[in-house]
C-alpha positions in Angstrom: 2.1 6.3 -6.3 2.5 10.0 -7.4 5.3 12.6 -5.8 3.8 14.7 -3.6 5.9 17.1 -4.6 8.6 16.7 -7.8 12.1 16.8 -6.1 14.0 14.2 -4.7 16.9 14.3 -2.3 20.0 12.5 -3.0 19.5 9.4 -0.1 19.6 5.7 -0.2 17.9 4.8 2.2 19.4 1.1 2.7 21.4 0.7 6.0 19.3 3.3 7.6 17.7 1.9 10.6 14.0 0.6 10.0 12.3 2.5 12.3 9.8 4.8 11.2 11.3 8.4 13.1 14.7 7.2 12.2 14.0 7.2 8.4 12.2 10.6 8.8 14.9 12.3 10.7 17.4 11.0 8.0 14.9 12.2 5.2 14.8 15.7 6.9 18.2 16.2 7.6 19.5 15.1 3.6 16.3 17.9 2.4 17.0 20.8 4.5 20.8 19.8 2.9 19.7 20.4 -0.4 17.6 23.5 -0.1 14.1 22.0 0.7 11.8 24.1 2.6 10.2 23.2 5.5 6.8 23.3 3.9 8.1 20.6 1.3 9.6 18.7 3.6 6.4 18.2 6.6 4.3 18.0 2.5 5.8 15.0 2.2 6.4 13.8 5.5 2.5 14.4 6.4 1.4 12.5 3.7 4.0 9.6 4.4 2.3 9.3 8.1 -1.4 9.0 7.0 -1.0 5.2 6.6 0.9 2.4 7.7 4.5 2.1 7.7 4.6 0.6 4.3 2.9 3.5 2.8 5.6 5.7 5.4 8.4 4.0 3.5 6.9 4.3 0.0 6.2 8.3 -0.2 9.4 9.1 1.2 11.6 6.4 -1.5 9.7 7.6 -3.8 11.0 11.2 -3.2 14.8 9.8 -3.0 17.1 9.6 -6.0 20.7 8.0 -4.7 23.4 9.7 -7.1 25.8 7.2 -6.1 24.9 3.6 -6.4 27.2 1.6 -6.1 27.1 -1.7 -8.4 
């Protein structure tokens, strides 16, 4: 799956709650942290809600890059 757009917010998603708005809000929130704008953020939003949840859950990990994992 391609990046709708090439940035990624600094969000690991694991622990977050499993419902679809709740992963959304947290996506939004952690973006308009790091400078997105809102026409990056709803880009890749939009795009994550023209499917199924899987695809929801996909597009927006694929636009998260967690800084600090911890092993």
């Amino acid at each position: 799956m391609k990046k709708i757009i090439e940035k990624t917010v600094d969000l690991n998603l694991v622990g977050v709650n499993g419902n679809a708005y709740a992963i959304m809000s947290v996506f939004r929130k952690q973006a308009r942290k790091e400078g997105w704008t809102s026409e990056e953020i709803e880009a890749v939003l939009d795009e994550a809600k023209t499917s199924d949840y899987n695809y929801l859950l996909a597009t927006i990990e694929n636009h998260c890059d967690p800084k600090d994992i911890e092993l």
